[in-house]
N, C-alpha and C positions, 0 to 999 in steps of 0.2 A: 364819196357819193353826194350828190346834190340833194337836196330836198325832194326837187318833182321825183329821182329817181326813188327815192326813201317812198314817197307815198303812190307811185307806181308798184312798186314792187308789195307793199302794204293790201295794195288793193286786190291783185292779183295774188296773194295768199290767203287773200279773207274771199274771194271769188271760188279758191279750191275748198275752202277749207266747209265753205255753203253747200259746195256741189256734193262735197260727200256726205255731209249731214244728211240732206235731201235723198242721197241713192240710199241711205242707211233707214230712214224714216217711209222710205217706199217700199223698200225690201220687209221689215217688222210688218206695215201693212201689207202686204203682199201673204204674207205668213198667216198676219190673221184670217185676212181672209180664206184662204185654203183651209184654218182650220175651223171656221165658222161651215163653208161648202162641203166641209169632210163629214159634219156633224149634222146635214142635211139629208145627205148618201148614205149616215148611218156605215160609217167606213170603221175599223178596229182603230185604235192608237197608234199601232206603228202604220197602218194604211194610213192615217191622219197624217201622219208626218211625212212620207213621201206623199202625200199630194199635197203638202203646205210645201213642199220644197219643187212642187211642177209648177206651185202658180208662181215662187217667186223665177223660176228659168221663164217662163211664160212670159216676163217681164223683157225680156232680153229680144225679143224679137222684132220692136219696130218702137219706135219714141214713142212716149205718151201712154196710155192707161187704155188702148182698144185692146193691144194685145191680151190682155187679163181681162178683161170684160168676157172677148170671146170664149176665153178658156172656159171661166166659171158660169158664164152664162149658157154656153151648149154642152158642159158637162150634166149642169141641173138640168137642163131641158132634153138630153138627150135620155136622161134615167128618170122623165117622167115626173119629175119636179116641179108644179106648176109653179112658175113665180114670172114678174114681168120683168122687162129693162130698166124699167121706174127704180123698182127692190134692187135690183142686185146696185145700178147707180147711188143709190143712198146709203145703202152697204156697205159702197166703195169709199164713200165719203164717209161715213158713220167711223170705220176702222181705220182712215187716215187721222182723222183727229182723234181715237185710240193710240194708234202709233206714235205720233207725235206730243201725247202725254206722256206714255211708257217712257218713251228714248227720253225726253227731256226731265223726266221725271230722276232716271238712272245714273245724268253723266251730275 
């Protein structure tokens, strides 16, 4: 193999190896926050955990971080939760850099 190929190939293993950190550190936040929203709802323990595992399928439905906003945002506001889009967006960002201590904290 050549060099360009060595550092082709290099690049494109450190390209995967980003993308799944990233889905791993969005998925933890995803988690928290379902259980930060669960703890709003006043949901039991095991309620807390299936709906920290809807917001992270919630995740799965269109690129980018609207899918989870809407989730959590018209859950809270559907049960009467007054909070704004401002809260739950800083939230969202608050329990990403959570996540991304947690995860980096672990490996």
């Amino acid at each position: 193999m050549t060099t360009f190929d060595n550092r082709e190939r290099a690049f494109e293993e450190k390209f995967a190896r980003d993308a799944e950190l990233q889905f791993k550190v969005a998925a933890r936040r995803n988690k928290l926050l379902g259980l930060w929203v669960a703890e709003l709802l006043k949901l039991t323990p095991e309620e807390a955990e299936t709906y920290a595992k809807s917001v992270i399928h919630a995740d799965f439905e269109e690129a980018g971080d609207e899918d989870v906003f809407r989730k959590i945002y018209g859950d809270l506001t559907a049960r009467g939760i007054e909070i704004t889009e401002h809260q739950v967006r800083r939230m969202m960002e608050e329990k990403m850099a959570e996540a991304r201590r947690q995860f980096f904290e672990s490996i």
